[in-house]
C-alpha positions in Angstrom: 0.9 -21.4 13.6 3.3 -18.7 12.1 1.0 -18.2 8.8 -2.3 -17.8 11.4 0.3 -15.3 13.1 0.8 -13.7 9.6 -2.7 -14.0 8.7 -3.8 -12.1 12.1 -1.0 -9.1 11.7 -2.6 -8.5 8.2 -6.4 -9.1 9.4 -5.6 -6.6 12.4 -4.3 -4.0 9.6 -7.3 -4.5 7.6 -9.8 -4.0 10.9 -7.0 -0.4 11.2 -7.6 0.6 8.0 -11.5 0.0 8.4 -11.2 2.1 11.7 -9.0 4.8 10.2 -11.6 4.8 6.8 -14.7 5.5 9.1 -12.8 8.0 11.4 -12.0 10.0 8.4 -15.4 9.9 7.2 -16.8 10.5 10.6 -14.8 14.2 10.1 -16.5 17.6 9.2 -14.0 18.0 6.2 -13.9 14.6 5.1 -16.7 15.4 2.5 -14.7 18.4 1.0 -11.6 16.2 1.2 -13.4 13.6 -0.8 -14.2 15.8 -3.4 -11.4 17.6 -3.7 -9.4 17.5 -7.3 -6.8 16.1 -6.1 -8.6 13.1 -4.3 -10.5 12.1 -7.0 -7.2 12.3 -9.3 -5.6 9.9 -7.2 -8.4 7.8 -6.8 -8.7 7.5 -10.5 -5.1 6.9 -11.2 -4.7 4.5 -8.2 -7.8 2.9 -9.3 -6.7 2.8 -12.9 -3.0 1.6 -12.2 -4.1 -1.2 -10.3 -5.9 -2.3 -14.1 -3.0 -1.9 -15.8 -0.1 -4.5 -14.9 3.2 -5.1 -16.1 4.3 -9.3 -16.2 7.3 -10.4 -15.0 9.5 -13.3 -15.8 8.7 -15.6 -12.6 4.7 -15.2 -14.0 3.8 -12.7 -11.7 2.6 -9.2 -11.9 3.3 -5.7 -11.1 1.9 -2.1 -11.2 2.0 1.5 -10.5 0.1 2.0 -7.6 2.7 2.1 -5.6 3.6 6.0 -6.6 0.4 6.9 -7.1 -0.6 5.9 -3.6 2.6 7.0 -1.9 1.7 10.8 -3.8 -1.4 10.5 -1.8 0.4 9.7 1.2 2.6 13.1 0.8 -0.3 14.8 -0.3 -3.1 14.1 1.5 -2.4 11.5 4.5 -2.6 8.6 5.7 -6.8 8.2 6.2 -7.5 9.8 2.9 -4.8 7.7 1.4 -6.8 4.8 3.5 -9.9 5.5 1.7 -8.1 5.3 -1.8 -6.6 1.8 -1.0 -10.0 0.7 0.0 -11.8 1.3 -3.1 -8.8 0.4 -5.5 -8.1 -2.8 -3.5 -11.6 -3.8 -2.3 -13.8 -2.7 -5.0 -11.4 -2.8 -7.9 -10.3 -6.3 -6.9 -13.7 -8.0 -6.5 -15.2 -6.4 -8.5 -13.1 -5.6 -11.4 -10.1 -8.3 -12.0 -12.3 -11.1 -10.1 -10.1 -11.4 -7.0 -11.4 -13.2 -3.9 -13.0 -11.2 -1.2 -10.3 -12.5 0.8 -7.3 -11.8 -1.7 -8.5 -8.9 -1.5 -8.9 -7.9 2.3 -5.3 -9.1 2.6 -4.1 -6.8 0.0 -6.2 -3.6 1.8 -4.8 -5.2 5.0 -1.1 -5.6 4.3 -1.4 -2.3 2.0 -3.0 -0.1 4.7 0.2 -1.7 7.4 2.7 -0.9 5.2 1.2 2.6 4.2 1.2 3.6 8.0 4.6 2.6 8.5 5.8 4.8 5.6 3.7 7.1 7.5 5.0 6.8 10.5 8.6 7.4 9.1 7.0 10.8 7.8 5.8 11.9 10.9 8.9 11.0 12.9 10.7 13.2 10.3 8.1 15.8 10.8 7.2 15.7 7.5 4.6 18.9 6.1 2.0 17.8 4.1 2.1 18.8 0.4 6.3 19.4 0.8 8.3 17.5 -0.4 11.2 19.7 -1.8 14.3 19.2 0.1 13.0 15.8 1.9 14.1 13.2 -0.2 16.1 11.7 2.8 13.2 11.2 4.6 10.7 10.4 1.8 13.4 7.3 0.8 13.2 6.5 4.8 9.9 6.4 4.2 9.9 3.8 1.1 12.1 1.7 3.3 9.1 1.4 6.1 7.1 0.7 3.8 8.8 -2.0 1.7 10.0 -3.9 5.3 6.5 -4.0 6.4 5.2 -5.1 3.2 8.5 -7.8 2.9 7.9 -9.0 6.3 4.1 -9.5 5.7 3.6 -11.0 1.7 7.0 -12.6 1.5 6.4 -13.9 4.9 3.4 -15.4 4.1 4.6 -16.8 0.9 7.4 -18.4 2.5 5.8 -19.9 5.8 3.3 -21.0 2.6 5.6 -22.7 0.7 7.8 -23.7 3.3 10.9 -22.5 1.9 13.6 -19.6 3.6 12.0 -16.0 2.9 15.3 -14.8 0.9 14.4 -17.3 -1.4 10.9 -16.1 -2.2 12.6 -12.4 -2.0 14.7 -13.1 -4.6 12.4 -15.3 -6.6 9.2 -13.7 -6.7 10.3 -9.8 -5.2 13.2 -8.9 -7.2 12.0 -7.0 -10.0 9.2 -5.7 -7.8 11.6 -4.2 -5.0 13.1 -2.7 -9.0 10.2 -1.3 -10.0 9.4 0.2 -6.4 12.8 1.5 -5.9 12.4 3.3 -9.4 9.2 4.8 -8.7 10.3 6.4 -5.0 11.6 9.5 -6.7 8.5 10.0 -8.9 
């Protein structure tokens, strides 16, 4: 019952991103948005990062996306930033490393959650899009939201999975990833 739980928070981000993907489409500058330089930068790095991973010692894998899709965050927003997780995480993991359609909707689910909750952060600091000089309180505040949402959700899951305590699949399998993350907030 508490993974279906899990499952259904992630499944009800994924059906939030999908709403938030076609409002953003549905707006009069969502076409010059999507074509902007900067868009299609960050779409290509996010989309390219999520290629290149880096192995850790427990066997699993990490990679870069996290900055480049938290730069789109500060840059851009949270629906354009939407549209970028869609494509790297639907299309780039079905299509390109072979992932599961549902691997893969979990990932776009859980991602486009913790994303709004960084978000959220943001916009309770009244963050400015495009400024981040002087904010790096609040854009730290912000890495917090979304590394508890993303905790609560994967290692969650992993734990009601494997039936052990979460701080034991945070420490075995999110250690060097909550390093890594931590690392790339100020970049």
């Amino acid at each position: 019952a508490a993974i279906a739980t899990v499952l259904i928070a992630v499944t009800i981000g994924a059906v939030v991103g999908g709403f938030a993907l076609v409002r953003f489409l549905g707006e009069p500058t969502a076409v010059q948005q999507l074509s902007s330089l900067i868009f299609i930068a960050l779409l290509v790095c996010g989309f390219a990062s999520e290629l290149v991973t880096v192995p850790l010692p427990n066997g699993g894998r990490l990679t870069a996306s996290f900055s480049i899709l938290f730069a789109s965050l500060l840059e851009l927003g949270a629906r354009p930033t939407i549209a970028i997780l869609a494509i790297t995480t639907l299309v780039g993991g079905v299509l390109v490393q072979r992932r599961s359609w549902a691997l893969s909707l979990f990932n776009f689910g859980q991602y486009t959650l913790s994303y709004l909750a960084a978000n959220a952060v943001l916009g309770l600091g009244h963050y400015s899009l495009g400024h981040t000089s002087g904010s790096l309180g609040l854009l730290a505040l912000a890495t917090l939201g979304y590394l508890l949402t993303n905790i609560v959700l994967v290692d969650g899951y992993i734990s009601l999975e494997k039936k052990v305590p979460i701080h034991r699949v945070l420490w075995e399998d999110d250690r060097w990833e909550l390093l890594f993350t931590a690392i790339q907030a100020p970049i």
